[in-house]
C-alpha positions as CSV (number, residue, x, y, z in Angstrom):
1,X,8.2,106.4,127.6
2,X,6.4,109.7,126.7
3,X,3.9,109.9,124.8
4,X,4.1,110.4,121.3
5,X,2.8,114.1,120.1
6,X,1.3,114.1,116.6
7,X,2.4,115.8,113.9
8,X,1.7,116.7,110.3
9,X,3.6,113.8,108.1
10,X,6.6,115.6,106.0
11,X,7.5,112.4,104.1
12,X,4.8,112.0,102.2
13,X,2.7,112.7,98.7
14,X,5.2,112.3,96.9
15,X,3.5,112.0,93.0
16,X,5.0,109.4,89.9
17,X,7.5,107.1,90.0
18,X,9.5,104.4,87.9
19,X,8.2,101.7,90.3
20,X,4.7,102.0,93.1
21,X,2.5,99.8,94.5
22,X,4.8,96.9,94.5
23,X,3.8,93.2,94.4
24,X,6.1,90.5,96.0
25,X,6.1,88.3,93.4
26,X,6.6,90.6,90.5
27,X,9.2,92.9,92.7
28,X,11.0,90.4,94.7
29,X,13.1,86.6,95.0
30,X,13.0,84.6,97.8
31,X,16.7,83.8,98.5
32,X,16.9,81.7,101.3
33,X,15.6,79.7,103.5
34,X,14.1,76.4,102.0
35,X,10.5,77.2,102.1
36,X,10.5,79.6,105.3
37,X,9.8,82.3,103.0
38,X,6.6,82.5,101.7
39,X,4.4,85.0,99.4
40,X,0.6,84.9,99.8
41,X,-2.3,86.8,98.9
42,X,-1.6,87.2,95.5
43,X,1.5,88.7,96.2
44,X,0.2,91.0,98.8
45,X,2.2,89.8,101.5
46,X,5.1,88.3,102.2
47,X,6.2,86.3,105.4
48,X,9.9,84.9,106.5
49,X,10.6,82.5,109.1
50,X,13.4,81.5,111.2
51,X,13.7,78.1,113.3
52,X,17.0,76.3,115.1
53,X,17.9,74.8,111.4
54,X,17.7,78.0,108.9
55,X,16.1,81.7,109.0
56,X,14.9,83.0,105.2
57,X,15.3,86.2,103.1
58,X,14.7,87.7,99.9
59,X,16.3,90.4,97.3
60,X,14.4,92.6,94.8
61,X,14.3,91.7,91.3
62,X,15.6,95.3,90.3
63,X,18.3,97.5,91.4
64,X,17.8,101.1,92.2
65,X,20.1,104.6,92.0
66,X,18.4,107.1,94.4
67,X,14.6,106.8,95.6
68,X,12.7,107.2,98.5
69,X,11.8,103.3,99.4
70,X,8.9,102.0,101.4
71,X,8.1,98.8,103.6
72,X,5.3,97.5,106.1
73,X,6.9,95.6,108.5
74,X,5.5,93.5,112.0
75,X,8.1,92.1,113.6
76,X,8.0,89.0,115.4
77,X,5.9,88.6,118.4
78,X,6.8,87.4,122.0
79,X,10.3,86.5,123.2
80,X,11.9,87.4,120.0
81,X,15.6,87.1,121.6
82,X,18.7,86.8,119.8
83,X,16.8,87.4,116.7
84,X,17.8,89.9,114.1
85,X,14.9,90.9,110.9
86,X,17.0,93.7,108.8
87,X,15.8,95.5,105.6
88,X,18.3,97.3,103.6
89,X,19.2,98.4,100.4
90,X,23.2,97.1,99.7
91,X,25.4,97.2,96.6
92,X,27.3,94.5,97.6
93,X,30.9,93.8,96.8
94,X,34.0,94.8,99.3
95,X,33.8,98.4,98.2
96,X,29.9,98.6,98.3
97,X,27.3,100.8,99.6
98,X,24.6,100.2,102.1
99,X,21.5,101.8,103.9
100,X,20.6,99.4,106.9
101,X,17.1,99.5,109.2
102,X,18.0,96.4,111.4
103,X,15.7,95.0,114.3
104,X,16.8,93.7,117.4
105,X,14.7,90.9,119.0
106,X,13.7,91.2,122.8
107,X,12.3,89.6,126.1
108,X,8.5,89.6,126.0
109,X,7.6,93.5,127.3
110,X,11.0,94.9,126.3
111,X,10.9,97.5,123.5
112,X,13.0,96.3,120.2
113,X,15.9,98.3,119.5
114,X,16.4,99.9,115.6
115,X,19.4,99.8,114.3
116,X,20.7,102.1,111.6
117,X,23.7,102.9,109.6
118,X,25.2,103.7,106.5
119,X,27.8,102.7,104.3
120,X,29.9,103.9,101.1
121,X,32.9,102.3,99.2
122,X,33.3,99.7,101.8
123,X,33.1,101.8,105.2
124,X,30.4,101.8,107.9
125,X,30.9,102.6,111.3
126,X,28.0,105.0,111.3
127,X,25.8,102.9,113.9
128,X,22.2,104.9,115.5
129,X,20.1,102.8,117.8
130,X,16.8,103.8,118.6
131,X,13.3,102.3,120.6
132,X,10.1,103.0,119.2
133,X,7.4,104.6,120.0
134,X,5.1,101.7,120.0
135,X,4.7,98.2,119.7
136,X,6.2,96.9,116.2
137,X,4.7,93.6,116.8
138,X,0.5,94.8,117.0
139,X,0.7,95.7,113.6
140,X,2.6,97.0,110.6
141,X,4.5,99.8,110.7
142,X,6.1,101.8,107.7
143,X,9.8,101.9,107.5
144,X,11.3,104.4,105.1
145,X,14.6,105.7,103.0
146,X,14.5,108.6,101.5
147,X,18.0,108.7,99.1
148,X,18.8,111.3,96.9
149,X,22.0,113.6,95.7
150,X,21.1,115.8,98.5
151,X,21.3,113.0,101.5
152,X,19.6,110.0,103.2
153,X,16.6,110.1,105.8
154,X,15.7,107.5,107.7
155,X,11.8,107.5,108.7
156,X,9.5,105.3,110.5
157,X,6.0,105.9,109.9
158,X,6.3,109.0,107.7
159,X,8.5,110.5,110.9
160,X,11.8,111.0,110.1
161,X,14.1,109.6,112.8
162,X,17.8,110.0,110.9
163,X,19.6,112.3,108.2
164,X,23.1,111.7,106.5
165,X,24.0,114.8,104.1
166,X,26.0,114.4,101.5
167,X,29.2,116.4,102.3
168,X,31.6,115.4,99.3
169,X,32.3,118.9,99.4
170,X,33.9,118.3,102.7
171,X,35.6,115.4,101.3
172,X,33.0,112.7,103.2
173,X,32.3,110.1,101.1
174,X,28.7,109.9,100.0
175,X,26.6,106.5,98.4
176,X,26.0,108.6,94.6
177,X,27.4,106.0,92.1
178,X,26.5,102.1,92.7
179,X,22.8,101.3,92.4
180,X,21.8,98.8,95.4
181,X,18.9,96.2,95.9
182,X,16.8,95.8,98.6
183,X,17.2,92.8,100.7
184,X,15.9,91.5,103.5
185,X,16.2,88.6,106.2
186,X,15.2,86.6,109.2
187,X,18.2,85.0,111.2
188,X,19.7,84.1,114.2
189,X,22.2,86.4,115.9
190,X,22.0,85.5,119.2
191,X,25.8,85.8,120.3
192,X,25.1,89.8,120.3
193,X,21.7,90.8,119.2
194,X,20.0,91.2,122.7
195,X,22.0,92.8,125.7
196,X,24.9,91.9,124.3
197,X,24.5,88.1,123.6
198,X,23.7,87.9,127.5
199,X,20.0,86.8,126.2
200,X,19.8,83.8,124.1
201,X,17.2,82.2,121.3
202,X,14.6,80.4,122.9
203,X,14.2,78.0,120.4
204,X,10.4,76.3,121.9
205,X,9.0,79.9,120.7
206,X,10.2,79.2,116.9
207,X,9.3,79.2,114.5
208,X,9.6,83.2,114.3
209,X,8.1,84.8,111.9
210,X,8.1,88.2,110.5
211,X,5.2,89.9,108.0
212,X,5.8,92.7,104.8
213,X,3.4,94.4,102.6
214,X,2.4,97.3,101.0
215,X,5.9,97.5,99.4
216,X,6.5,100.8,97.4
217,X,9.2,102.3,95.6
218,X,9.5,105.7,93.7
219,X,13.0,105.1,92.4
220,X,15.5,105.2,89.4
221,X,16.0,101.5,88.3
222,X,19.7,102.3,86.7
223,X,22.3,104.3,86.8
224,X,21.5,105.3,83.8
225,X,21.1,109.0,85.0
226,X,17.0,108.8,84.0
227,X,16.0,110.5,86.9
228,X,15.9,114.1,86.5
229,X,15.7,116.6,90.0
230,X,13.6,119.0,87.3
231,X,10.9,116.4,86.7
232,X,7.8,116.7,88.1
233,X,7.4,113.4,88.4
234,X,10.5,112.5,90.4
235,X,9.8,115.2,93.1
236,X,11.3,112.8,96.0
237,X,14.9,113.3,93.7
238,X,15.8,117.0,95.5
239,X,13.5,116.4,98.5
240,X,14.7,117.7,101.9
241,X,14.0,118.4,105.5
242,X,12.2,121.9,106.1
243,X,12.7,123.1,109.9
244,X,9.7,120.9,111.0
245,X,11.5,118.1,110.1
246,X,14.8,118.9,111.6
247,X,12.7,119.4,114.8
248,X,11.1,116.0,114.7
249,X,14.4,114.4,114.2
250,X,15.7,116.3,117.0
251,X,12.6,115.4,119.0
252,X,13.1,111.5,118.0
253,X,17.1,111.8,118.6
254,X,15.9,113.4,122.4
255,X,13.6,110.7,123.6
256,X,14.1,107.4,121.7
257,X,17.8,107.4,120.5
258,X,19.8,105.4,122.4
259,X,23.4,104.6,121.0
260,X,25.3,107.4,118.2
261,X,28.5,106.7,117.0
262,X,28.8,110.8,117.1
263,X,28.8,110.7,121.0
264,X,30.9,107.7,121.6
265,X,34.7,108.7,122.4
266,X,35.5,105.7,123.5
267,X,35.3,104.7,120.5
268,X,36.9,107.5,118.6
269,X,39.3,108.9,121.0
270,X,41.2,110.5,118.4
271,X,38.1,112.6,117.8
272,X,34.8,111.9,115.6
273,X,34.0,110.9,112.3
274,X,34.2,114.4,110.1
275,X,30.1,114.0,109.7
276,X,29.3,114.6,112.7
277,X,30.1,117.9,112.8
278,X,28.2,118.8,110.2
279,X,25.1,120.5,110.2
């Protein structure tokens, strides 16, 4: 891969916020998994587990309308196959919205792939794959969704590797009205995670586990319409990408992307989704 140039981080500074410096045990609930979740530290960190019987996950204790969300995440180590560790923020129900970061497990040496996509009133279908620039195993890494009226950015350490505008003027439908939670999750999706499903669990490297801290969140906690774009202290609420950041995406779309739903006829042989043409 090439090497990574740096840059001066976009995403970032944002000041006040209805929720920061999160602590697992006040912020989240373990869901799942019957004691392959575990919170340590005080709360500082959280781990989740997956072995042949069960994986784990948990949910937030709040829910959130708009807010730029943030996660340390190392992935699991080694021959991570046919293992799947998302983090998301979802509405649930049939008609819901969702934001997805998912990661695909791999062979020992082979980069993970990131899986993104998006969802509102029901309908995804918006699937980017990317690599990484470096090993999301070694340490943590930040993961990052910026949400707001104006649109949805992916980023991955401050970097911002995705952008869905909202374009309701266009008639696209955009996630505006159902606060979500954030959720994440350890399991095992070996019939398709890696190559396909050609590249199964192996189950004598479990259990896997998965590491989270530094958990932020500078967010509206209702729909209650609190968050106001004039207040100082909710600058993230009409944040956007300046030129820089359109040229990092670009950059990151050039040399890391590897699957858009905007490129694949195949799939859409009647022509694209309406948002990919937009700018």
């Amino acid at each position: 891969m090439k090497k990574f140039p740096v840059f001066l981080v976009l995403l970032a500074g944002f000041v006040g916020a209805a929720l920061a410096g999160g602590n697992f045990n006040q912020d989240f609930d373990v869901t799942w998994g019957e004691g392959r979740a575990k919170i340590l530290d005080n709360g500082k960190l959280l781990t989740l587990s997956l072995d042949k019987a069960s994986g784990s996950g948990f949910k937030s204790k709040r829910q959130y309308l708009f807010g730029k969300i943030d996660m340390q995440i190392k992935l699991v180590p080694g021959n991570s196959a046919g293992t799947v560790t998302t983090y998301y923020l979802s509405s649930l129900g049939s008609n819901h919205d969702e934001i997805d970061f998912e990661f695909l497990g791999n062979l020992s040496g082979d980069p993970y792939i990131l899986h993104t996509n998006v969802f509102t009133q029901g309908r995804g279908d918006r699937e980017q794959q990317f690599y990484l620039w470096f090993d999301p195993t070694k340490d943590f890494h930040t993961y990052s969704i910026l949400w707001n009226p104006l649109g949805i950015i992916f980023s991955v350490d401050g970097t911002p590797i995705r952008q869905f505008k909202n374009h309701e003027s266009k008639g696209i439908a955009y996630p505006k009205n159902q606060p979500m939670w954030i959720f994440s999750s350890l399991w095992d999706a070996e019939d398709w995670a890696t190559r396909g499903g050609l590249v199964k669990t192996d189950w004598t490297q479990a259990p896997f586990t998965a590491s989270y801290a530094n958990f932020n969140a500078l967010a509206c906690t209702s729909a209650s319409g609190s968050c106001s774009k004039n207040s100082s202290a909710n600058s993230w609420f009409s944040q956007s990408l300046d030129n820089t950041g359109i040229e990092r995406i670009k950059w990151v779309q050039k040399n890391y992307m590897i699957y858009s739903y905007c490129t694949d006829s195949k799939r859409f042989p009647q022509g694209f989704p309406p948002e990919c043409s937009t700018a």
